[in-house]
C-alpha positions, 0 to 999 in steps of 0.5 A: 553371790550376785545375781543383779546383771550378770552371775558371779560368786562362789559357794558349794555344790550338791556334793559339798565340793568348792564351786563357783558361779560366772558367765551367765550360770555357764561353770556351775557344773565345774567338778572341783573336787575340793570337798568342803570339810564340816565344822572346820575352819577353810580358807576359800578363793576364786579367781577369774581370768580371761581364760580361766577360773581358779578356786582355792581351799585351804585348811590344815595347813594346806591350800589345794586348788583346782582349775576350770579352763574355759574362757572367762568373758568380763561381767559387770556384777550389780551391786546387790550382793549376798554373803551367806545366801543365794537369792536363786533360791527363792529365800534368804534361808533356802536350800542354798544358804550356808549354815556357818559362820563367815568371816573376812570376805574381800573382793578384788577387783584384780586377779590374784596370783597364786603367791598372793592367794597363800599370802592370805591364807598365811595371814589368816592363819598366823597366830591366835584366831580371837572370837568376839562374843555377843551376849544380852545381859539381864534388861537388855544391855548387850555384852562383848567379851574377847579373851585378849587384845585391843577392841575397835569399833565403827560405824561402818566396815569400811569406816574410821576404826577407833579404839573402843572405850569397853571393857570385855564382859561389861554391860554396855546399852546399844547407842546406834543402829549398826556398829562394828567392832575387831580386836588387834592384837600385837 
């Protein structure tokens, strides 16, 4: 969500249906009927076009969607972003924080097709989903464990991914302030 110079972003109503925020407040009120299922993995999208507003779920091996036609003036979104949490709310756990876990968020500065918005979807479930777990281990040190694949991290999301040197489950002593790390798998 972004709420700096103008209102855009996605997140769920009071019904937990898919909604999404964009002229200025003006489609928050959008009955998607895409209803958020609990404790399962979705899949999410919105995509916003001069005259149209198209939000996607998928899960279960389908995507549904659901359009809002009215018009979509251009907005320039600030760049304080909040993944997670809507700073409408007063607080970063207020009443419109999500309690869940986020993953791959992508910003396109481009409309999607719909053939575009499956594609993702596909990558997304293709294959085995592989979870990263962070424990601490006795005096401190900081554990990774990954049940397969080739671990690599950096210094920034955006930043030169590199192999890691880790080995899964091995204690290791944190060296920097922020680190990022993803496992490929072939």
């Amino acid at each position: 969500m972004s709420r700096t110079s103008g209102s855009g972003g996605m997140g769920y109503n009071d019904e937990q249906m898919l909604a999404y925020t964009w002229n200025a407040d003006s489609t928050w009120s959008f009955d998607s009927g895409l209803v958020i299922p609990t404790n399962q993995w979705s899949f999410v999208a919105v995509v916003i076009q001069p005259d149209r507003g198209v939000l996607y779920l998928g899960n279960g091996g389908t995507i549904r969607s659901a359009q809002n036609v009215v018009a979509h003036t251009p907005d320039a979104l600030g760049n304080n972003w909040r993944i997670g949490t809507d700073d409408n709310s007063g607080t970063d756990t207020g009443a419109r924080g999500f309690n869940g876990t986020i993953d791959e968020v992508a910003v396109f500065m481009y409309s999607l097709t719909p053939e575009q918005i499956q594609m993702l979807y596909g990558a997304a479930t293709a294959g085995p989903q592989i979870r990263i777990e962070v424990s601490r281990a006795p005096g401190g040190d900081l554990i990774l464990t990954w049940p397969t694949g080739t671990l690599f991290e950096a210094d920034a999301i955006g930043g030169n991914w590199q192999p890691s040197s880790m080995t899964s489950g091995a204690p290791f002593a944190p060296t920097a302030q922020g680190k990022f790390y993803r496992v490929q798998v072939k």
